[in-house]
Each structure stands twice: as structure tokens, then as C-alpha cells.
C-alpha positions as CSV (number, residue, x, y, z in Angstrom):
1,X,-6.6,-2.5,-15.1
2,X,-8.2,0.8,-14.4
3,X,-11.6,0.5,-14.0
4,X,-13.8,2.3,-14.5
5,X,-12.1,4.0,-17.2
6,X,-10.9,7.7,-17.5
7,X,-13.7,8.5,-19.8
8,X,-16.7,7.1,-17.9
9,X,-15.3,9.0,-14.2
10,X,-12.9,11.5,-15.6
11,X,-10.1,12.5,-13.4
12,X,-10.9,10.5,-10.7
13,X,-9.7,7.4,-12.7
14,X,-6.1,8.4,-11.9
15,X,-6.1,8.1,-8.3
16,X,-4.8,4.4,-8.1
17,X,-1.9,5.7,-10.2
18,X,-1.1,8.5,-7.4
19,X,-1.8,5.8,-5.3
20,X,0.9,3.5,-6.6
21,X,3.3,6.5,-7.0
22,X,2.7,7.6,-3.2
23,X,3.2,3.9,-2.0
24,X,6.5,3.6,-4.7
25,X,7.6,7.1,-2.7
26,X,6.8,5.4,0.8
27,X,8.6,2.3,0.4
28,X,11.9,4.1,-1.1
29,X,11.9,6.6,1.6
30,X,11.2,3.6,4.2
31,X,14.2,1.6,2.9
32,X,16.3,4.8,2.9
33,X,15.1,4.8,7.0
34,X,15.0,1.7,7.7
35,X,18.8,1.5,8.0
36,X,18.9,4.5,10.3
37,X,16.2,3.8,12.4
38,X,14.3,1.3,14.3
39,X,11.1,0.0,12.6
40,X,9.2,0.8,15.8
41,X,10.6,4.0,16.1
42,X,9.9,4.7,12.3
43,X,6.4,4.0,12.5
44,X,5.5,5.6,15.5
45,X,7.2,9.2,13.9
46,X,4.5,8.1,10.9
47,X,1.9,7.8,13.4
48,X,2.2,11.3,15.2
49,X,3.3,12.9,11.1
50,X,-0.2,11.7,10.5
51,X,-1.9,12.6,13.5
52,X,0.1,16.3,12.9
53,X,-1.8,16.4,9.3
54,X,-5.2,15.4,10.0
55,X,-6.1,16.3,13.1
56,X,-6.2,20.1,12.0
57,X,-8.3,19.4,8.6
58,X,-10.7,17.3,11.6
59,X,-11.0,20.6,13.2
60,X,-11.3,22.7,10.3
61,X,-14.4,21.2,9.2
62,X,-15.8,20.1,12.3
63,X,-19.6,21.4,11.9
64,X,-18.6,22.6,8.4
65,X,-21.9,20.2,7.0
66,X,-19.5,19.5,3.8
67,X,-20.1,15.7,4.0
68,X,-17.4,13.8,3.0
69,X,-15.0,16.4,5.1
70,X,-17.0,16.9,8.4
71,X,-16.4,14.3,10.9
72,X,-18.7,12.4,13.2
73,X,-17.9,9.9,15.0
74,X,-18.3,6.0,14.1
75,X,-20.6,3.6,15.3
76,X,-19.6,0.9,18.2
77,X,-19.4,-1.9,15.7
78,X,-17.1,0.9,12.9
79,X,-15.0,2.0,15.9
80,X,-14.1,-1.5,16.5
81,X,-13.3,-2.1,13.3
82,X,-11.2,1.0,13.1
83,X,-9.2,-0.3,15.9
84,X,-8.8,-3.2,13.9
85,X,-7.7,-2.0,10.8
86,X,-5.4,0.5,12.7
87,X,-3.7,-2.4,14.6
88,X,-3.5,-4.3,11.3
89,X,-2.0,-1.6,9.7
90,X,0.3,-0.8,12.2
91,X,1.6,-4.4,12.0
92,X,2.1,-4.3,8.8
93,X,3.6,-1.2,8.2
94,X,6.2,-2.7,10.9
95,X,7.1,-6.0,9.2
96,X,7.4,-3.7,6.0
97,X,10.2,-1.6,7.9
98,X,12.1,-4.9,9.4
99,X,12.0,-6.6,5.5
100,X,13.2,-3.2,4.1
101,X,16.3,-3.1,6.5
102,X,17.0,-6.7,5.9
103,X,16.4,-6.7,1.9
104,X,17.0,-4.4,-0.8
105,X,13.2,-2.9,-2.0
106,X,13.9,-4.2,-5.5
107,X,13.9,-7.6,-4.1
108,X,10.7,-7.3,-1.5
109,X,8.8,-4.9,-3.9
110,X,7.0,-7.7,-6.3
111,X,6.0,-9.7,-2.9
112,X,2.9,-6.6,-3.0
113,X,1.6,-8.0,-6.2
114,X,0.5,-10.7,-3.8
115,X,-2.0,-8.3,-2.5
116,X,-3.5,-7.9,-6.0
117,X,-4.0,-12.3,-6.0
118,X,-5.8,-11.7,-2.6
119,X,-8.3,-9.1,-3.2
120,X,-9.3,-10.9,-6.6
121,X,-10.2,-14.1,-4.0
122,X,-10.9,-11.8,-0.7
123,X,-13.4,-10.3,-3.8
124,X,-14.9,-13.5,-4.7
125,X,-15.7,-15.0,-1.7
126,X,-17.0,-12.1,0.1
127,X,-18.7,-9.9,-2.6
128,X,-19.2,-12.8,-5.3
129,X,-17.6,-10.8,-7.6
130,X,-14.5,-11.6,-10.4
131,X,-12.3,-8.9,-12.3
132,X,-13.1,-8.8,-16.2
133,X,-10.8,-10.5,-18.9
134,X,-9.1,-7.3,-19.5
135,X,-8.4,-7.1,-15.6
136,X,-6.7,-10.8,-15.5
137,X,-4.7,-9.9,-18.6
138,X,-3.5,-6.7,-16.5
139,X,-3.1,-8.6,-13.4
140,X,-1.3,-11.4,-15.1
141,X,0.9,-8.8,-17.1
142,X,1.7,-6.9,-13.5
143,X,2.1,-10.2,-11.8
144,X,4.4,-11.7,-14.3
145,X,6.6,-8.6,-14.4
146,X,6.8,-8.8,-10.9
147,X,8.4,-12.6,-10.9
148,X,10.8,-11.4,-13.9
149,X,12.5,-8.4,-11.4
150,X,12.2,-10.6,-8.3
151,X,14.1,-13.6,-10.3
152,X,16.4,-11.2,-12.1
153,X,17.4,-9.2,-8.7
154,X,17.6,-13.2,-7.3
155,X,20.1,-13.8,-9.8
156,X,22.4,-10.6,-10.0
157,X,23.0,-10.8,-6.2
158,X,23.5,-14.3,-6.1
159,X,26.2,-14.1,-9.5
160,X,29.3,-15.4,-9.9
161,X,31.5,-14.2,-7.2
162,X,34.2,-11.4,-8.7
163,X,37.9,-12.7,-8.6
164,X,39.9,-10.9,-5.6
């Protein structure tokens, strides 16, 4: 499913695997919160823990002229669409804290492999563009394994009740 592969980029062909461990981290230590804590509350903590991480690397290399590290500001029509994206995100990460104190993670996890389904369409129709054969078959294979634990968890909590 990684692509392009380790050979052709080198290291920077892992990053979606530290990607998926970060988010696996995130969601474990959101359902762990989510019990102690409102979902509002939770994510506006992760707002100001963000703001308390980037703001100093913004200053740092404010004027630094290291490109992809010094900051400018966005365009009218990129600052909109940062709002956006924040508010989206925000959203989101707030349903993600109310499903995690309703539903165990095991359970809600395999729903994200809907997000794969998505950007394979959201890719189509806006950039024309279709994963390769070896990227279904890796789709299907993370998809599929993602019914098999949502339908196994379905059926372990909803098992035979244990005499009293």
C-alpha cells in the first residue's frame, strides 16, 4: 500500500507507518480520557497542548529562510480554508471523543478504514486519479480485516449471557 516504495524515497516511505502508530497511540489514549473527561474539555486541552508545541518552533524559525520551517502567513483564500479545515477537524476530533466514551476503540476502530473508501473516490473525482492493483489488493486486505475485528468484537459482546 506504500507508495512510493522505500527504495525509490528512502526513509521517508515510513512516515504513514508513524502516522498510523501516532493515530493507534491517539485513539488509545483518547479512550483511556474519554471516560474521565468531557470531549469538549479533552479537545480543547489538545488545542492549547498543540498551540504549547508549535508556537515556539513558529518563533524559532521566524526569519530563519529554512523554507519548509519558516512561517509566512497564508493567503485570504488558504486562511479560509485553514479555518475550515480547523473547524472540521475540531468536529471531528469531538464526535471521535463522544464514540470513544460510548464504545470500546476495538469496536469504533475499523469504522476509519472508511476514510481509506473515501479518499480512493474523493481521489477520483477531484484529481482523476485511481490507486494501482497492488493498492486495491492492500485496501481490500486492510478493509476486510477491519469487518473481521468489527464482526468478531460484535459477536463476543453480544455472546451468550454467562449463567448467574
Amino acid at each position: 500500500i506504500i507508495q512510493p516504495s522505500f527504495e525509490e524515497v528512502g526513509a521517508v516511505a515510513l512516515l504513514p507507518l508513524v502516522t498510523a502508530a501516532t493515530f493507534a497511540f491517539y485513539m488509545i489514549l483518547t479512550r483511556r480520557m474519554a471516560t474521565q473527561m468531557h470531549p469538549i474539555t479533552m479537545q480543547t486541552y489538545t488545542g492549547l497542548a498543540a498551540c504549547v508545541l508549535a508556537v515556539p518552533f513558529l518563533w524559532a524559525f521566524d526569519g530563519s529562510g529554512i523554507g519548509p520551517l519558516d512561517p509566512s502567513w497564508p493567503e485570504a483564500r488558504e486562511m479560509k480554508l485553514l479555518i475550515l479545515l480547523g473547524i472540521i477537524a475540531t468536529c471531528s476530533h469531538v464526535c471521535i471523543s463522544f464514540a470513544l466514551s460510548l464504545a470500546p476503540a476495538s469496536l469504533l476502530a475499523p469504522i476509519q478504514y472508511l476514510e481509506i473508501v473515501s479518499a480512493t473516490i474523493f481521489g477520483y473525482f477531484v484529481f482523476n486519479d485511481l490507486p494501482n492493483g497492488l493498492t486495491f489488493i492492500g485496501i481490500a486486505l486492510i478493509v476486510a480485516s477491519g469487518l473481521f475485528v468489527f464482526f468478531r468484537e460484535k459477536q463476543v459482546t453480544s455472546g451468550p449471557v454467562p449463567p448467574p
